[in-house]
N, C-alpha and C positions, 0 to 999 in steps of 0.2 A: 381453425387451422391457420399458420401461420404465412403469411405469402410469402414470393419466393422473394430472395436478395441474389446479388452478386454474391462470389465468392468476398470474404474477410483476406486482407493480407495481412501478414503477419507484423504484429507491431515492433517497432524498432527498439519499444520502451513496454514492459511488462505489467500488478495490481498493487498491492498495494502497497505486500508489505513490507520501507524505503530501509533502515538501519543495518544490510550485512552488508552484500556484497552493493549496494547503491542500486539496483534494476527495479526503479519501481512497477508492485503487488498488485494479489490480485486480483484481456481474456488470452491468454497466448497466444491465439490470433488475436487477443485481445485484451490479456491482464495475465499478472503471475498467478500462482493457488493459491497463496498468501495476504489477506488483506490487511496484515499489520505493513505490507512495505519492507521490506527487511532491506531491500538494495535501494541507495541513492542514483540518481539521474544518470543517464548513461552521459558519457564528456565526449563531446564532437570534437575534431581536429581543430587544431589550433590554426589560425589564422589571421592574415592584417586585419583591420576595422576603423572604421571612420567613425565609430561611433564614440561620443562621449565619454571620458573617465568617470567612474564613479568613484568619487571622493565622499560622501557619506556612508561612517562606517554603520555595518548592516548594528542590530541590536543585537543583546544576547542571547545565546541559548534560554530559551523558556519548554522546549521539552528534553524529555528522557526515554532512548528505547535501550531496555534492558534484554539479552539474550539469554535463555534461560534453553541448553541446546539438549534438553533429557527425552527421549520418546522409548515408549517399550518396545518399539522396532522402527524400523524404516520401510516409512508408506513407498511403493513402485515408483512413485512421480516425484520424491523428493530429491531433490540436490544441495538442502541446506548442511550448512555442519551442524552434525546432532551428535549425541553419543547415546545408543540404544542399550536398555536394562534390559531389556529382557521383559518377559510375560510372567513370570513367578510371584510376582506381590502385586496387590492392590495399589496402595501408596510410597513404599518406598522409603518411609522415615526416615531409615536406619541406614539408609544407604551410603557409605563413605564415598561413593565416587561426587554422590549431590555436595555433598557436607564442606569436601576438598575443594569443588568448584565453586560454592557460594564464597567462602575463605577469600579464592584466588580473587572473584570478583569483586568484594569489598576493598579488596588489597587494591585493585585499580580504580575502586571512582574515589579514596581516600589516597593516592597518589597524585589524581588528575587536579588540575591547576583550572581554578574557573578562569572562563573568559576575561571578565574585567572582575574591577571594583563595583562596577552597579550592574550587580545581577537582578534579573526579572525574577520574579516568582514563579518556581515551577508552576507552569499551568497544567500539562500534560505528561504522563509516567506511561510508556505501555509494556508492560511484561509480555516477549513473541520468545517463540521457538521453533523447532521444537514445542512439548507441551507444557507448557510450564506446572499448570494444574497438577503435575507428578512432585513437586517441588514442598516441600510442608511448609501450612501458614506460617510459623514460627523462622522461618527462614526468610520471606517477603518479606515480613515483618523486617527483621534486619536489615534487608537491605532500603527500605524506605527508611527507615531509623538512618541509616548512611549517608542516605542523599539528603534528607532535613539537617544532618547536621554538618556537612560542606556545604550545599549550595543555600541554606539559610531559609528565607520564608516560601513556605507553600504555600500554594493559593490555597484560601477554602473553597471555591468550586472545582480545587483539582481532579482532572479524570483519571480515572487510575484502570486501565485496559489490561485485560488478560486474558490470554488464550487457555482456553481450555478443552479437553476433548470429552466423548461420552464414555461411561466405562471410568475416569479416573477419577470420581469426585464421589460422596455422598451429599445428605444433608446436612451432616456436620461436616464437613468441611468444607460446603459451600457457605456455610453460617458463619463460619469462624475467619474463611476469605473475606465475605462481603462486612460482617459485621462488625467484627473484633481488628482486622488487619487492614481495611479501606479501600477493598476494590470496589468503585461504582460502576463499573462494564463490564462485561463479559462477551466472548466472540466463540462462537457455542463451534466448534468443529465438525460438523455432521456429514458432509462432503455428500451424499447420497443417502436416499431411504429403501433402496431396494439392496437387499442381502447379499444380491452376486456382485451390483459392484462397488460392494465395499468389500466384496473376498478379493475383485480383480483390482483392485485399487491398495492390496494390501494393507488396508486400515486394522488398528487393532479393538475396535467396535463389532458390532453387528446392529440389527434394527431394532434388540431389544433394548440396547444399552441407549439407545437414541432418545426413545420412547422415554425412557428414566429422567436424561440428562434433562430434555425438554420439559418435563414435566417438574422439576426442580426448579432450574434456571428463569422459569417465568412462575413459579408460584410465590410464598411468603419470605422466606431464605435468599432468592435472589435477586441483584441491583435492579435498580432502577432502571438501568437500559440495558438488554443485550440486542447480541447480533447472532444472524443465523446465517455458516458459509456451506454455500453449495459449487460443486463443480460440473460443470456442462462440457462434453464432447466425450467423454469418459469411453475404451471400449466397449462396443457393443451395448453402449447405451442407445436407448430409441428413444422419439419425440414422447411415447407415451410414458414411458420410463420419466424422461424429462418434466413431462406436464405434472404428471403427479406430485414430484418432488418438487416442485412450484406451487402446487395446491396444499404441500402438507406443511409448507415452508409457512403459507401463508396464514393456513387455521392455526399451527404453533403460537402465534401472535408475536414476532419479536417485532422489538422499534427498530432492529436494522436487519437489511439482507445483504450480502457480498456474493456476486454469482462471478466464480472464476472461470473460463474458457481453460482446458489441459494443454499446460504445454508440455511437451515433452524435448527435457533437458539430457543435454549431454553427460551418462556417465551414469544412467539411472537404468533402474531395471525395465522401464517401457522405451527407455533406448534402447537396448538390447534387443526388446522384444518387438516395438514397432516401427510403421514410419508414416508420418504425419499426414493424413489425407486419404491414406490405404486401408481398408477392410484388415481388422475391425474396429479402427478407427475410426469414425463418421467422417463424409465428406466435407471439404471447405462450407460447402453450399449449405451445407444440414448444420454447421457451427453456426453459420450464418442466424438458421433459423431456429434455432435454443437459444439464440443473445436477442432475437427478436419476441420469441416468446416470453423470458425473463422479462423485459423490458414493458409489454403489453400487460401480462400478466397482476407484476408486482404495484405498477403505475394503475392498477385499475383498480389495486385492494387501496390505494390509499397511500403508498410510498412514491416520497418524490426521487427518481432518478437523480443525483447531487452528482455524481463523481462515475466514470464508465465503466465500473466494475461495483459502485456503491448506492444500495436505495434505502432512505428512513421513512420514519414519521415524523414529521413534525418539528423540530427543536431537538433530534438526535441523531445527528452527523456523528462522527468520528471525529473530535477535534482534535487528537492527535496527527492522524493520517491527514488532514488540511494541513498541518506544519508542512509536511512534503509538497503537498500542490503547489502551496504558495509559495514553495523554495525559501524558507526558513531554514533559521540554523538551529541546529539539536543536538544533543549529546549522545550516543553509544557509546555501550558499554557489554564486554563479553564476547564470548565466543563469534572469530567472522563479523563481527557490530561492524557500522559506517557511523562516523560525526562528520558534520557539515558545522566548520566555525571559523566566523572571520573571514570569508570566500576561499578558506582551505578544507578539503576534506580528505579522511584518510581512513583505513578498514584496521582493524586488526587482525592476527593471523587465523586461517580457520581452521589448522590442528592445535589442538590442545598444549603440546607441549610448547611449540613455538609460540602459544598465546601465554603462557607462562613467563616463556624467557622476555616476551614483551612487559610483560608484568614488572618483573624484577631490573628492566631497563628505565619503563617509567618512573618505577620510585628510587631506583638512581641518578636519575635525571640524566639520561644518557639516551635523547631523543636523536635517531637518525634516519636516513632516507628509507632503512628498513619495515619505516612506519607507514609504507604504504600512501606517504599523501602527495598531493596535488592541487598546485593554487588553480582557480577556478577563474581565468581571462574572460575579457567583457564579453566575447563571442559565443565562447561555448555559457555564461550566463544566462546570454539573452536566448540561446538555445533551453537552455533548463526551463527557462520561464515559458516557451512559448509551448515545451512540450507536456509543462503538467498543469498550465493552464488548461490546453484542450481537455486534457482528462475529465474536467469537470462543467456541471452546467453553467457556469457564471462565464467562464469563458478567458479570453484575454484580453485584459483592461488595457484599450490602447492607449488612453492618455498616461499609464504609467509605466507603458512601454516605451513610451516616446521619451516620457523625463529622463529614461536611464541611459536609451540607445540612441534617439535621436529619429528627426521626424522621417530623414531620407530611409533607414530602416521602416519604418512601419508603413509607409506609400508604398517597398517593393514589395514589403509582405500582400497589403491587399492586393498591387497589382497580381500578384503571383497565384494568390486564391480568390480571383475575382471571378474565372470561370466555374468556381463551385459554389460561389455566391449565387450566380445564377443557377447551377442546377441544385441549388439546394440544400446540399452538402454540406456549405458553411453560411450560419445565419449572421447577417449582420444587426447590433440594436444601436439605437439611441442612449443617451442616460439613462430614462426611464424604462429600459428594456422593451422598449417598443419594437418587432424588425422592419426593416429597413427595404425598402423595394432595388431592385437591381436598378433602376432608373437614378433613385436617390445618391446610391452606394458609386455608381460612373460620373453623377455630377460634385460629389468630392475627389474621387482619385483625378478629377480632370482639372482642379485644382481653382476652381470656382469661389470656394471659401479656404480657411486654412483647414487644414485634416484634425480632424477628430470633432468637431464643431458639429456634426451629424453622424457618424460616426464613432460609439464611445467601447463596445465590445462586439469581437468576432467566438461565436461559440458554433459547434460543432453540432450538427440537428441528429434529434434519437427518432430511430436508431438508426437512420441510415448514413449518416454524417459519421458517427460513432463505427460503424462498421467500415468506415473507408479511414481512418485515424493512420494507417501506417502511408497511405499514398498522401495525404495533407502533411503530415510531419514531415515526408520525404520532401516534397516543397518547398518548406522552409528551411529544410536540409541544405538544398539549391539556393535559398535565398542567402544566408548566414556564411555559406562558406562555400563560395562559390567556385 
């Protein structure tokens, strides 16, 4: 049984998944439902700063997240832009509305203008949605055909990520994804394994179509790594509800798990119908302890906690979703997408039609403020960095904080989290990720040696550190923009 925690506050920054609206995916107390990231970083207020210009320009885009917005309906908890088919067909092939939007999307990454001259090798592709999986191979297909032939070399270890849900695939057309059109990931949709709440969650599965997917997705047909996403705080879910789907999560065997906390967004139908904390919504304290059990759980089958909505095995991170941690720049593209390029970033529209007339601006070259972007000032940067660093177990490298912002920033940050150094909350390490004792960590902020000489990264402890993520970031909130 899991012991008790504080309640979780609600995080300022969402899971994973970073390219619509920028709110990084994901638990809403503590990550989005998402762990492709669909939304980039949220941008803190502008403000003066003493800290150093950065005059190194960042490198190119090396990934692609591509919007692929089709679902046969809309889950309760979703607020992405989607455009729902309906329940009538299996697949969809034929469907002109896919066929129009693939069209309009190639229309835009053969419009868009690489970064530089020396492009990187795409390393990372993720196809999110929406499902993508409703899309026909033959269709991904072209669109990787599109981006091989603007942005130039692929890497051969490129990952090639795609959501997919239970219910829309078979064996052959997992076959024909993985083996014929090149996805090596897959991020299996499951969200739940008890029947009622994927009725109250409005998914368009059940638990038999679970069973299938699962049983596909890790046999001879599919890639080499997938992921398995589950969502924790769900109505009238319980801890036993909860353990199970931890337990079945775990025999399924994937190389990765994403457990999302529910949040419930503005304009959704569990907005209408709930409110956050209230019956039959589990309380703050019981969120608490399903992030605690996730954590105990998964960390004991063998999965290293990486990222605080993210657990693998071994050598199978997400490396597309690390583009975001690291605040890297990437490409979007499609419906509601976010690109991060050149310290500019900017969304495209998230209805259809105004994603259209974006379309036929781009390839007029008739770029305006309509595009949604936003240069990215050294403040709200070193904001980015410090918030999707904690995200993850590595933490935030202070010595490459200090290159960018300068050492007087990184002294108020630890003064500022120095009382959670000592209770815990936030670890301090060495280079060699040793931690660091509260004795040690007061005899450099007292300024005894220069800073970082003892001090090389501040990471956030699981999972109680992890579950206090919105009061640390508020911190730094107070530090960066005062």
């Amino acid at each position: 049984m899991p012991r008790a925690m504080p309640a979780p506050l609600q995080l300022l920054f969402p899971p994973f998944s970073l390219p619509l609206k920028y709110k990084p995916h994901p638990i809403s107390h503590l990550t989005s439902v998402r762990s492709s990231i669909l939304y980039p970083p949220a941008v803190c207020g502008n403000s003066s700063t003493a800290s150093p210009h950065i005059t190194t320009p960042p490198p190119p885009p090396s990934s692609i997240y591509i919007h692929l917005p089709f679902c046969r309906r809309r889950c309760h908890y979703c607020d992405f832009p989607i455009i729902a088919l309906g329940s009538s067909s299996r697949h969809y092939d034929d469907d002109p509305r896919i066929n129009t939007y693939i069209r309009l999307l190639l229309r835009e990454i053969r419009a868009t203008k690489p970064y530089s001259s020396l492009q990187l090798p795409i390393k990372t592709i993720f196809f999110g949605g929406g499902t993508p999986s409703l899309v026909p191979p033959r269709l991904i297909a072209s669109v990787l055909d599109t981006i091989r032939t603007k942005f130039g070399e692929v890497a051969a270890d490129v990952e090639v990520s795609m959501e997919m849900d239970p219910g829309t695939f078979d064996a052959g057309r997992l076959e024909e994804m993985v083996g014929v059109v090149g996805v090596t990931r897959i991020s299996l949709g499951v969200q739940a394994f008890q029947e009622e709440l994927l009725r109250e969650c409005g998914r368009a599965h059940g638990r038999r179509e679970v069973d299938e997917a699962i049983e596909l997705v890790s046999g001879s047909y599919g890639p080499r790594s997938w992921s398995l996403d589950l969502i924790s705080s769900l109505p009238r879910q319980t801890e036993e509800m909860w353990e199970e789907s931890l337990r079945l999560a775990v025999s399924a065997g994937p190389q990765h798990v994403s457990v999302y906390d529910l949040q419930v967004e503005e304009g959704t139908k569990f907005a209408l119908l709930y409110t956050p904390g209230e019956f039959p919504l589990p309380a703050e304290a019981q969120s608490a302890n399903f992030y605690i059990m996730a954590s105990e759980t998964l960390k004991h089958a063998g999965y290293e906690h990486y990222e605080i909505s993210s657990y693998c095995k071994p050598g199978h991170e997400c490396k597309h979703n690390i583009t975001y941690w690291q605040n890297q720049p990437f490409y979007g593209f499609g419906l509601g997408s976010a690109s991060y390029i050149n310290g500019v970033r900017f969304s495209r529209p998230r209805r259809l039609k105004q994603y259209e007339e974006f379309v036929k601006d781009l390839e007029a070259g008739h770029m305006s403020a309509k595009n949604n972007a936003s240069i990215v000032v050294d403040k709200e940067m070193a904001m980015d960095v410090v918030m999707l660093s904690l995200r993850t177990a590595k933490g935030l490298d202070l010595k490459s904080f200090q290159r960018s912002f300068g050492e007087s920033l990184v002294l108020s940050l630890c003064r500022a989290w120095r009382p959670h150094v000592e209770s815990g909350h936030v670890v301090a390490l060495d280079e060699e990720r040793k931690a660091i004792s509260i004795g040690k960590f007061d005899l450099e902020l007292n300024g005894d040696c220069q800073l970082g000489r003892r001090v090389a990264f501040l990471r956030l402890s699981d999972p109680e550190g992890f579950l206090m993520s919105n009061e640390l970031i508020a911190v730094a909130f107070g530090v960066l923009s005062p």
